[in-house]
N, C-alpha and C positions, 0 to 999 in steps of 0.2 A: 324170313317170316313165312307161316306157312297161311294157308287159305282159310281157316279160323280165326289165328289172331286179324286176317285184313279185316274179316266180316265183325270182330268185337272192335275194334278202331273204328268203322265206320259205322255200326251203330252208335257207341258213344260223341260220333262228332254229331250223330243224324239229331240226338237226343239233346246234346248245346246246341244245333243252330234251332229247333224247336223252343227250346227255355227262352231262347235270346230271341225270337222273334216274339214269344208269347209276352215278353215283357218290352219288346219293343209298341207292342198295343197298348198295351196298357199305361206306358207310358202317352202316347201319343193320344189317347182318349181323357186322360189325367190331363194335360194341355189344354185341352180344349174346350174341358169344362173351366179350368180357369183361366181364358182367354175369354170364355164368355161370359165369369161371372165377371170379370174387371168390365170391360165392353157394357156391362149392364149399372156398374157403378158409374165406369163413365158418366153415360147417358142421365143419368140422377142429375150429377153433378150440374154438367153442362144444362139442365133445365132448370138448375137451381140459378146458374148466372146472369140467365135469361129472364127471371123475373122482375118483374116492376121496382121501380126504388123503396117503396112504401115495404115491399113484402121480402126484400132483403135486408130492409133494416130491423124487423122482427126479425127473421130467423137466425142473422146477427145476436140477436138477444138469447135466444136460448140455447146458443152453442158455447161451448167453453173457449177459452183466448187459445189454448193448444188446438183444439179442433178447425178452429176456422185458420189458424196457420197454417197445420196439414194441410187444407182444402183446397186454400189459396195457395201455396207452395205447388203442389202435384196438379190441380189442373190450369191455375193461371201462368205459374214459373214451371211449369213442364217439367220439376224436380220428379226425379225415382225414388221409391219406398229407403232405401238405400243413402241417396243422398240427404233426402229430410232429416231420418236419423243422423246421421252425423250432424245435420246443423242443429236439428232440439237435444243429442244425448242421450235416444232412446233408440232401442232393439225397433231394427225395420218390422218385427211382428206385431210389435207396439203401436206403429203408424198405421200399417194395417188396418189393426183392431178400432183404433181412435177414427179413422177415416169410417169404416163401419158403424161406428155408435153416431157420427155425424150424419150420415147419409140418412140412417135408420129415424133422429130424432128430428129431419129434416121431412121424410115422409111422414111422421107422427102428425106433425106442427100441420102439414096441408091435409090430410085427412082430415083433423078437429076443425080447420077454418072451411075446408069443402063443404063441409057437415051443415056449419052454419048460418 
């Protein structure tokens, strides 16, 4: 090999350890953001179990029999998106989503009674 070809070999390694770290960021800031959106559902969650008996048995009410399974499943039984699914039948993007429409009609329901 003469003194060309080293300098094209090491530009193109120069130019992958650049791509790979450029997406090593990107990945690692992708994480983080959803690290902290679950972290933020968490905390929903958890202030939803903390409520009074009277204001669980409302929101009981307005959530479907699938949602409050999720809910109860992943933050009482410390089930993973993952394993819910297997035990209801549905794609973990599905729990996901249903755990989202929960949380979502959970903050709905205390807005309207904050309000009150």
């Amino acid at each position: 090999m003469n003194v060309i070809d080293d300098d094209i070999v090491f530009a193109k390694f120069l130019n992958y350890m650049q791509k790979a770290l450029l997406h090593k960021k990107i990945n690692y800031i992708r994480d983080k953001k959803r690290v902290s959106q679950q972290e933020s559902s968490l905390n929903e969650l958890k202030s939803y179990y903390q409520t009074d008996k009277n204001e669980k048995f409302e929101i009981m009410n307005i959530l479907t029999d699938k949602e409050f399974k999720v809910l109860k499943l992943h933050i009482l039984e410390k089930y993973t998106y993952i394993e819910i699914s297997k035990i209801l039948n549905l794609k973990p993007e599905s729990i996901r989503k249903i755990q989202y429409r929960a949380i979502k009609k959970i903050k709905e329901w205390r807005k309207n009674n904050n309000e009150n």
